[in-house]
Structure formats: structure tokens, C-alpha cells
C-alpha positions in Angstrom: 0.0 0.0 0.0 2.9 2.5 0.4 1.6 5.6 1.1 -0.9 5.8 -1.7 -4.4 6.1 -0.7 -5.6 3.1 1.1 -9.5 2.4 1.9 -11.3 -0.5 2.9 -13.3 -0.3 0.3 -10.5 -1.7 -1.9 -11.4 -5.2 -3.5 -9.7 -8.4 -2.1 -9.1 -6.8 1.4 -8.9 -9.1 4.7 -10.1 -7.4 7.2 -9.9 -8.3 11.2 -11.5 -6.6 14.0 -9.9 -7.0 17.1 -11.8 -6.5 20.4 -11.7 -6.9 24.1 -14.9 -8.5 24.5 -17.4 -11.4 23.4 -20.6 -12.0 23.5 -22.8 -13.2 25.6 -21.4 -10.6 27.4 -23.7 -7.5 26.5 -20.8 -4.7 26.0 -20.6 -1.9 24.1 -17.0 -3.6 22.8 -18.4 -6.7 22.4 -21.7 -5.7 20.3 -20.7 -3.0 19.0 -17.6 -5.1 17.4 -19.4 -7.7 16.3 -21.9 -6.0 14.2 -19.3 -4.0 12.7 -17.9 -7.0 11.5 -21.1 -8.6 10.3 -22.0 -5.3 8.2 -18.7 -4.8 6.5 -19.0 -8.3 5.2 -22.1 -7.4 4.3 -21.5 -3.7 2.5 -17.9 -4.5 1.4 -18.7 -7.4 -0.8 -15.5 -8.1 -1.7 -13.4 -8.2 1.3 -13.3 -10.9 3.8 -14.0 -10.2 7.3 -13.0 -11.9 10.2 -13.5 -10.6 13.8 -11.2 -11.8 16.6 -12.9 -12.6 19.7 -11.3 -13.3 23.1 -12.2 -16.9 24.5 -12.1 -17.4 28.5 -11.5 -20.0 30.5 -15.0 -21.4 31.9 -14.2 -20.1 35.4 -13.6 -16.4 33.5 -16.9 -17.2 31.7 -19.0 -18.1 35.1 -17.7 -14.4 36.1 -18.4 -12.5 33.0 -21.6 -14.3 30.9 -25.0 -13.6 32.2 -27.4 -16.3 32.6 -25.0 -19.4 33.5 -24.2 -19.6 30.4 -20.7 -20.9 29.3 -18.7 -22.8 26.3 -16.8 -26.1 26.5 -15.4 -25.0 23.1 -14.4 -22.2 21.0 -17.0 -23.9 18.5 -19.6 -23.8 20.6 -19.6 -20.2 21.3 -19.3 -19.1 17.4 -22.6 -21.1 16.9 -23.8 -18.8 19.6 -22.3 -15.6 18.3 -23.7 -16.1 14.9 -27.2 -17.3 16.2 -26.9 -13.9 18.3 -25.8 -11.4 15.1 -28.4 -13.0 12.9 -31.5 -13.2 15.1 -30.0 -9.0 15.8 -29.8 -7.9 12.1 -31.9 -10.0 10.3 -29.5 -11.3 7.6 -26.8 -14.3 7.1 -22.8 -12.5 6.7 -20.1 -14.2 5.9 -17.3 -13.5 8.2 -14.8 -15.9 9.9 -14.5 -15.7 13.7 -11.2 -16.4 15.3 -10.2 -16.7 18.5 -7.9 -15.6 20.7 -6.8 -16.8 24.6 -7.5 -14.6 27.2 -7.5 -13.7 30.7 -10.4 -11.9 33.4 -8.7 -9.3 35.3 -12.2 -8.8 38.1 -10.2 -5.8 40.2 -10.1 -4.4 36.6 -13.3 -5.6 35.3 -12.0 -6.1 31.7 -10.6 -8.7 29.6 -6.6 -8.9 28.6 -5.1 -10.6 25.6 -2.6 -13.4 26.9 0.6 -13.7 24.7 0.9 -11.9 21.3 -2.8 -11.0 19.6 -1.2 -9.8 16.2 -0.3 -14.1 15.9 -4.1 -14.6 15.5 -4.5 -14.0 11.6 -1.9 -15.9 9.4 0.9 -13.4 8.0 -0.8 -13.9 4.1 -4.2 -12.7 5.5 -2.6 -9.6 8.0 -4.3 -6.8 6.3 -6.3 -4.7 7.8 -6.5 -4.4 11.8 -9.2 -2.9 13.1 -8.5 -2.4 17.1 -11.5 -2.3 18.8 -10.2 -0.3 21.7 -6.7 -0.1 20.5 -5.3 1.4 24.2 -6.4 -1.2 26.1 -5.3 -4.1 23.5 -1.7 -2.5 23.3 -1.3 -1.8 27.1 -0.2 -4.8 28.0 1.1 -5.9 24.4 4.4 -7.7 24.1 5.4 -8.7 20.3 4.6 -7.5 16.7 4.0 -3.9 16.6 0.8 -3.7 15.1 2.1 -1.2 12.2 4.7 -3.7 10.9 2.5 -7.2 11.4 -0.6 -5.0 9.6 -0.7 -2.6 6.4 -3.4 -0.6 7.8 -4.4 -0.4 11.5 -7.3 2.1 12.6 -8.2 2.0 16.4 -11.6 2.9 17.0 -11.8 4.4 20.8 -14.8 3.1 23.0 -14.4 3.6 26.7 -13.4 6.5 28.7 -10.6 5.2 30.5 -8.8 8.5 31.8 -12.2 9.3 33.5 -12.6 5.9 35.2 -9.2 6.0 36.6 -9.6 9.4 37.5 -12.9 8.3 39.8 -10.7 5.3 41.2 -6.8 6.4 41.2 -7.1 10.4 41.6 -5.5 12.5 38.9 -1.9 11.5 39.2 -3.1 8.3 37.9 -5.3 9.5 35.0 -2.9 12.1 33.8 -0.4 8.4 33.8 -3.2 7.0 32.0 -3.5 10.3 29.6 -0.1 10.2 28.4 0.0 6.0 28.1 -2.7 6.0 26.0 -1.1 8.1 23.6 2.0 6.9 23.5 0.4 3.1 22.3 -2.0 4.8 20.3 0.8 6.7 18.3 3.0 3.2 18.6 0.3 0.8 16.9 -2.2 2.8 15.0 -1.9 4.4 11.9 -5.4 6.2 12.4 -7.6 6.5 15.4 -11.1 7.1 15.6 -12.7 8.6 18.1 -16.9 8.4 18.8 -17.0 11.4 20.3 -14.5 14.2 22.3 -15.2 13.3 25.5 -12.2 11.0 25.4 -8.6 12.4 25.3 -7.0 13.8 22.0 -5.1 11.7 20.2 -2.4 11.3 17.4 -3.6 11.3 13.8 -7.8 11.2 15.2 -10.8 12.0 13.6 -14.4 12.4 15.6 -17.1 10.3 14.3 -20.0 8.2 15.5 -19.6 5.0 13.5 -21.7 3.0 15.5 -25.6 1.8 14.8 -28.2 0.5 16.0 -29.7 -3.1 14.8 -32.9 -3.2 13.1 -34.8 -4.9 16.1 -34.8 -1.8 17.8 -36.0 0.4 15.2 -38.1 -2.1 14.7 -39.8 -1.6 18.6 -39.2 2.4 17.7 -41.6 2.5 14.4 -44.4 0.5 16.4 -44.1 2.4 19.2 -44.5 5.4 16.8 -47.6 4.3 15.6 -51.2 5.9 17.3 -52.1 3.7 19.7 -55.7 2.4 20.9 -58.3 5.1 22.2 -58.0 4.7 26.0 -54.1 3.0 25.4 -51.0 4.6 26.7 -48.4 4.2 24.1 -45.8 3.7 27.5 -47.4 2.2 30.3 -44.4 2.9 32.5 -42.6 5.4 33.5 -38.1 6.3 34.1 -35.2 3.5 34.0 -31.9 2.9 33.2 -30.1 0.1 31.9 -26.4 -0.8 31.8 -23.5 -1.7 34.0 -23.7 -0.5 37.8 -20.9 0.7 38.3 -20.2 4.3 39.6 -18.2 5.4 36.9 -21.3 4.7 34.7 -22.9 8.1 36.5 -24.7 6.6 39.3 -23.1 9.4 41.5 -25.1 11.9 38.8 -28.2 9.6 38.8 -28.7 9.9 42.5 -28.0 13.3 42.9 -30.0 14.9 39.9 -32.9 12.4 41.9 -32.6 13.5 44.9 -32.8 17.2 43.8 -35.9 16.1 41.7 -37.4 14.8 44.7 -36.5 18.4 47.0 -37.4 20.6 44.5 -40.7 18.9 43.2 -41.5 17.0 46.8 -41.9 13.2 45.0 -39.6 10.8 44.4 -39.5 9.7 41.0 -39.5 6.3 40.6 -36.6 4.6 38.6 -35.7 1.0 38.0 -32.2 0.5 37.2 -31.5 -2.5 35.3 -28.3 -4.1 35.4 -25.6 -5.4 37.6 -21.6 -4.9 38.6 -19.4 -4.2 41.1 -20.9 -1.5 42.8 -24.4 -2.8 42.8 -24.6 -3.2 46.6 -23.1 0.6 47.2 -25.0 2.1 44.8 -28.7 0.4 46.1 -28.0 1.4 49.7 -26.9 4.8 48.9 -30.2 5.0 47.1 -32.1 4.1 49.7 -29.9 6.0 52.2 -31.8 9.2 50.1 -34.8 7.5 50.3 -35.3 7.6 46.8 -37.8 5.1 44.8 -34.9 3.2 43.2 -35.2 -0.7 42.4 -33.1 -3.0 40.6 -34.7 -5.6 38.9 -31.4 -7.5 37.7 -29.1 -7.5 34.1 -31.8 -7.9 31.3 -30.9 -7.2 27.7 -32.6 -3.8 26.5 -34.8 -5.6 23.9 -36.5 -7.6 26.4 -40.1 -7.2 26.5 -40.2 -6.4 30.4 -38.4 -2.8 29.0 -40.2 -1.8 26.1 -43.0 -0.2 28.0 -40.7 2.0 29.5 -41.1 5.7 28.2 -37.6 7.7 29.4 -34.4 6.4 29.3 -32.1 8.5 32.1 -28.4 8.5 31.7 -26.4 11.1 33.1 -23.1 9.3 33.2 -20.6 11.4 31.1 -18.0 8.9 31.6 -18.8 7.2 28.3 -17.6 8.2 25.2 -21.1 7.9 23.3 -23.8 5.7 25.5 -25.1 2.6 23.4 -27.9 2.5 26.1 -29.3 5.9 24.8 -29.1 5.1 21.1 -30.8 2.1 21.8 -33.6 4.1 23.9 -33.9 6.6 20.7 -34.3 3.7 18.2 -37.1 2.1 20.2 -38.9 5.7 20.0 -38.3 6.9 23.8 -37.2 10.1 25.4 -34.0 10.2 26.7 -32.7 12.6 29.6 -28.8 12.9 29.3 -26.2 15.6 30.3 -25.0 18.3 28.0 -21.5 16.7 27.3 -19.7 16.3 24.4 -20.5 12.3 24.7 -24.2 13.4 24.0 -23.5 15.5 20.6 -24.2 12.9 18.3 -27.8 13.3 20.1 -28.8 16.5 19.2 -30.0 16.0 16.2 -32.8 14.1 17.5 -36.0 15.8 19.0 -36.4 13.0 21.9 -33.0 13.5 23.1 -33.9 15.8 26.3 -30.2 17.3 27.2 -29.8 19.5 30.3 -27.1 22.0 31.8 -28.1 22.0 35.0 -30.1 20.6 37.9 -33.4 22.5 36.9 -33.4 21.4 33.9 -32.9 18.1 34.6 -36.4 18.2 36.3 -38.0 19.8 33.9 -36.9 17.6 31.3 -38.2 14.9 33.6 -41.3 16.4 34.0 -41.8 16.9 30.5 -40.7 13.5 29.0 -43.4 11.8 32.1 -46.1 14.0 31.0 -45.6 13.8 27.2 -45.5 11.1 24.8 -42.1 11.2 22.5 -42.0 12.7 18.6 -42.9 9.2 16.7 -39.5 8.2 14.9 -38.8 10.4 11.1 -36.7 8.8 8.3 -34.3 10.8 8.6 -33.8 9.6 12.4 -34.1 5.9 11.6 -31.5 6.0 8.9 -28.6 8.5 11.7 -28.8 5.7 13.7 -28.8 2.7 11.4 -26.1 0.4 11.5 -25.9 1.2 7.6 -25.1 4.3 7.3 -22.6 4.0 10.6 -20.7 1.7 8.6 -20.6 3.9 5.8 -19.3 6.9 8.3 -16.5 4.3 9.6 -15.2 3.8 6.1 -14.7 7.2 5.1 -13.4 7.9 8.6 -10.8 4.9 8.1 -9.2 5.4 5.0 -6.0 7.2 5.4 -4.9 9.5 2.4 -1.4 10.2 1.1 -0.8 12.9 3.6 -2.3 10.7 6.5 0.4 8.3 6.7 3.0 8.5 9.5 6.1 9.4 8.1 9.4 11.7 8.7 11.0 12.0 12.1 7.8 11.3 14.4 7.7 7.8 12.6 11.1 7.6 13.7 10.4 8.6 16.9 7.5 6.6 17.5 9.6 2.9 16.2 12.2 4.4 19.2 9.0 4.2 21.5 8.0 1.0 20.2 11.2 -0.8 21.4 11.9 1.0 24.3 8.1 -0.1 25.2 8.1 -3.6 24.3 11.4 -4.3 26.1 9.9 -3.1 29.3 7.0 -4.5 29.1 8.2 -7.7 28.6 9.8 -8.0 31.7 7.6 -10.2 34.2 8.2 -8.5 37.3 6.9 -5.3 35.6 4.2 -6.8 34.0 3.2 -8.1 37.4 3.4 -4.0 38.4 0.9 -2.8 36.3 -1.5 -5.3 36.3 -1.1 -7.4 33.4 -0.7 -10.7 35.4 1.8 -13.7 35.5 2.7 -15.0 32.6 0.3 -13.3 30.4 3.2 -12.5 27.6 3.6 -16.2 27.1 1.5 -17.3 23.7 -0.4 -20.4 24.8 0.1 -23.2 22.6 -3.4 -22.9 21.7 -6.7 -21.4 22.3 -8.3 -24.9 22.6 -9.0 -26.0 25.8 -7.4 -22.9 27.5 -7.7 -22.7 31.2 -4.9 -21.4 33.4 -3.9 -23.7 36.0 -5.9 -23.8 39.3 -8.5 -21.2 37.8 -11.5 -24.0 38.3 -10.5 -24.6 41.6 -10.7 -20.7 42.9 -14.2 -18.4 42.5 -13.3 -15.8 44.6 -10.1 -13.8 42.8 -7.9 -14.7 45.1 -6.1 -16.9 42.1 -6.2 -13.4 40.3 -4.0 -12.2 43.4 -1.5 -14.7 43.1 -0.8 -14.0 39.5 -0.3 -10.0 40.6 -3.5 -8.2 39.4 -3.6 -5.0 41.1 -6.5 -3.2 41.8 -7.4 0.3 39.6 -6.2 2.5 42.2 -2.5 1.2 41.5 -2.5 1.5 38.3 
């Protein structure tokens, strides 16, 4: 490719997404990923696609999967996957799934690739990379750089993760975090993407929403639209919020702009919260602690029927970078109340997007979105947040032009990074440091059957322990 234009849209490209999560677990990384890779197979006709999924070990996947579910083989959870994509976007695509051995880290609450990821497509197929959250793929990396095993590598940026360490480390840790994330950005990328600015800038970035929404939930949206029965409410209930509970998701905002709903107005507004994570047990008894009318009903995924009823959608978190929750809530023809942030500009355009600046408005927003049935669902808004045209968005956003490419004495400087990095980081004592875990730089000898050693025998992290997690506030 040189440095001659070079887009995705080029016939006979392989091109692999890489991300840090599977499903069943229902993450923004793993969905969003997924479906990416089952529309560019779809709209780019003649490339091949193939997305690289992690695989757990089965004690990892007890901790992770909702539902008890869990794989005795890589197979076995592609059947799933597919059955998953196709029952989501109504089509058959032909992509190849690969998979690649990984580790649970719980005091980090993510996924980490073990050994080197870049080994996972065979060197005649090592096209394109897409990097699914290219920071936290490269953190830990030790191997290839991703620039010399790949022709073109775009990260696309997901997660907030200066913000979440901020809320558990303190600012010495996030400004750490800050000027890491860059410096593995600029290492393995040749373009990154970003969904929105709330996250950090970048080297060589460009801003654009390139996710969607699958047709299910536009689906829910255009018959929720429709006028419904004299003497039938189109929503017969009222507020939730669905997602992780955690309180770097906003659950601080939640129960503050609530209980300042509940002063100024003198009700409690009730809110079911719909999820389930590490801070589950903190966040329900601060809730009741403010004696607000707060349950929470379990995980559930959005499209379940016990949600649909639901008319408002509240998310105040401005931790994420772009909330799937809330395009989700849009698609199915809801209100959503959300923070004026730059996470929520993609939103704007859309007249059941309620955005506030301040407490007051919150409430009035509320008020208005309770009392009020939403605008029924335009073309124009069904199309903004199809998966479609968000896959059109990502391949203009990931070419790279002439002038794009890396070159000159900052490509110089970065391969002077690159070793310096991958030296370090491959020392076990230091890996052990930051987080990364014994023996994680190791490749296993294959993803078959992976399971670290004692991991069935231990539930309760203290196996992550030995092998030197840390938790966030060390990092």
C-alpha cells in the first residue's frame, strides 16, 4: 500500500477486528464489534471479514456471561455468536470468527489478551486491523507492533478510561493513564477514531459516531410510533436505566440529579435501574440511604419485553464516550434525559434526546418527558442511527490519504518508543506492576482448551491475586 491512498473499500481486502470483549457478554465492545464485523461483510462485498474474539477460561466465563451460560469449546460459542448477530440484524454475513486466549482481570473488570494478539491472523491474511479499543489491546502488548504485522491499523476508541481511573486512582493516575494511551496509540495505530471528544485527544484522530443500532430496535421504535388504541397509553411505564452498575457509569449523577428532583418537586421519581456490577450493593443502599424510589430488577438485555413499556431512558453518566444504552432508547422511539456533554453530541440532532445544563433542567426535562409522549420516529432519524449508514461513516473515517500516513522523524520517533516499550513491558516483574498478570506474555500453545492452571478450583479472585492483578487505584 505504500503511502498511496488506502481504503477498505479496496477489492480483495482481509479485514480483522480485534476486540476486548465477546458475547454473551452484552458490552458496548463486544456488540458493537461484532456487528461491525457482520455489516462490513455485508456492505464490502469483496473483502473478507473476520473478527477476533477473546475466549475465557470457563471459570472467567461463570464471572463474566449472564445467565450461566458458558462454552466447553471455542465452536460452541461461534454457533452462539452467529445465532446472536443473525437473530439481531436479520441477515446471514459471511465473516470468519477467530479466537484468541485470554484472561479476566475482576479488580479491573476487563478482559486482557494473553501472549501476542497480532499471531491470531496468518501473515498472508494480516491486512487490515481494526483495534477495537486499541489502548487497552496494546497496554499490555508484548510482540509484533501492530504497524509492521498490519498494512493498515485504525483503532476505534470506545471507553473513557482516563475518566474511570480518574474516579478510582485520583488525577496522578489518570494524567499516567492520559499520556500512556497516547503513546500506544501513536506506537500501533496508523489512524484513530474517536466516537466522540469526551475522550482524550489523540495522534492522527478524527471524531465520528460509527456505530448503529440493529434493526430490532428500530423495529420496537416504528411500532411504538404508531397511534395507539383510544384509551391505550403508548408507554405504560414510567423512568429506567439500563447498563452496567458501576459508579463510573454516572450513578453518582443519577442519584444526585434524583434527589434534587425529589427536593425541589417534593416526589420521588421512581426509577428501575437494570443491570448489575461491582458496585451494585453501594449504589442500592446509597439510594435508599436518600430515600429515593430506586429498584433494581437484575441484568436484562434492552430488547426484552419487560423494558419496552418503559417511556424515558435516564443517563447522566458522562463517563462514556457515546452511551449505546441511549441510542438504543432513541431507536425504540423513547425520550432520553442525558447531560449536556460532548459524549451526547451525536444526540442532538434528535428531538427525543432531552439534554440538560443544570439541575433544573434536569427536572423539567423529567417532568416533560413523564407527562408527554415522544416525537414518533422520522426517516431521517431511523436511517442516523442505522447500522448502515454507521458503517458507511467508519469507512470514510478509516481510510488514510497520502498525507495521512505516518512518516518523517515522528515515525522515527514513534519505532524508538515502540522498542523502548516492548522491552519493558516484557519484563515479568513489571508486568506483574501494572497489572497485566503472570505470565500473560507467554502465547499459549493454543486457544483450545485454554484454562490457566488452578483457575476452576478458585471463585473468589484470590487466584487473580497470586498472578499480581492489582486493583485500579494502583494502576
Amino acid at each position: 500500500m505504500g503511502r498511496d491512498l488506502s481504503s477498505l473499500r479496496e477489492s480483495g481486502r482481509h479485514i480483522a477486528v480485534f476486540t476486548t470483549a465477546s458475547l454473551p457478554w452484552l458490552t458496548g465492545t463486544s456488540v458493537n464489534a461484532t456487528l461491525r464485523a457482520a455489516y462490513l461483510a455485508k456492505i464490502c462485498k469483496e473483502a473478507k471479514v473476520t473478527i477476533v474474539l477473546p475466549w475465557l477460561g470457563h471459570s472467567d466465563q461463570k464471572e463474566v456471561y449472564p445467565h450461566d451460560i458458558t462454552f466447553q469449546s471455542p465452536d460452541e460459542q461461534e454457533a452462539w455468536v452467529r445465532n446472536w448477530v443473525e437473530e439481531r440484524v436479520h441477515f446471514k454475513s459471511d465473516y470468519k470468527i477467530r479466537f484468541y486466549a485470554a484472561r479476566f482481570a475482576p479488580f479491573l473488570g476487563s478482559v486482557f489478551p494473553v501472549g501476542d494478539l497480532t499471531k491470531s491472523i496468518p501473515a498472508e491474511e494480516a491486512d487490515v486491523a481494526v483495534l477495537e479499543e486499541p489502548e487497552h489491546l496494546t497496554w499490555f502488548h508484548h510482540g509484533q507492533r501492530w504497524t509492521d504485522a498490519f498494512r493498515h491499523v485504525v483503532g476505534v476508541i470506545h471507553t473513557n478510561y482516563v475518566d474511570y481511573i480518574r474516579r478510582g486512582g485520583g488525577r496522578a493516575a489518570s494524567l499516567s493513564v492520559t499520556y500512556l494511551n497516547r503513546r500506544v496509540c501513536c506506537i500501533h495505530c496508523h489512524k484513530v477514531i474517536k466516537l466522540s471528544d469526551a475522550v482524550q485527544s489523540l495522534p492522527r484522530q478524527v471524531t465520528c459516531f460509527v456505530h448503529g443500532v440493529p434493526p430490532p430496535f428500530l423495529e420496537v421504535g416504528q411500532q411504538a410510533s404508531k397511534p395507539s388504541q383510544p384509551g391505550e397509553p403508548r408507554f405504560s411505564k414510567g423512568a429506567y436505566f439500563v447498563g452496567k452498575l458501576m459508579w463510573a457509569k454516572g450513578f453518582t449523577e443519577m442519584l444526585d440529579m434524583l434527589s434534587h428532583h425529589k427536593r425541589s418537586t417534593g416526589e420521588a421519581l421512581p426509577v428501575d435501574a437494570f443491570g448489575s456490577g461491582p458496585d451494585a450493593d453501594q449504589i442500592r443502599s446509597k439510594a435508599d440511604e436518600q430515600e429515593l424510589q430506586m429498584t433494581f430488577p437484575g441484568r436484562q438485555d434492552h430488547l426484552d419485553d419487560s423494558i419496552r413499556s418503559y417511556r424515558v431512558l435516564v443517563n447522566p453518566s458522562t463517563s462514556d464516550v457515546v452511551a449505546t444504552t441511549s441510542c438504543e432508547a432513541l431507536a425504540m422511539g423513547k425520550w432520553i434525559v442525558c447531560a449536556e456533554h460532548p459524549s451526547n453530541q451525536f444526540f442532538k440532532a434528535f428531538q427525543n434526546a432531552l439534554i440538560y445544563k443544570d439541575e433544573a433542567e434536569f427536572s423539567q426535562h423529567l417532568a416533560h418527558a413523564m407527562a408527554n409522549d415522544p416525537h414518533p420516529m422520522s426517516e431521517e432519524d431511523i436511517g442516523r442511527l442505522s447500522w448502515e449508514q454507521a458503517t458507511e461513516r467508519f469507512l470514510v473515517a478509516a481510510q488514510i490519504t497520502p498525507k495521512e500516513w505516518p512518516g518523517g522523524l515522528g515515525a522515527f520517533n514513534d519505532t524508538i518508543q515502540w522498542h523502548l516499550y516492548n522491552a519493558g513491558i516484557g519484563l515479568e516483574v513489571l508486568r506483574k506492576a501494572v497489572g497485566a498478570g503472570q505470565n500473560t506474555g507467554q502465547q499459549p500453545e493454543s486457544v483450545k482448551g485454554w484454562d490457566p492452571e488452578g483457575y476452576e478450583r478458585l471463585k473468589n479472585g484470590e487466584y487473580h491475586q497470586r498472578l499480581g492483578y492489582v486493583e485500579p487505584r494502583l494502576l
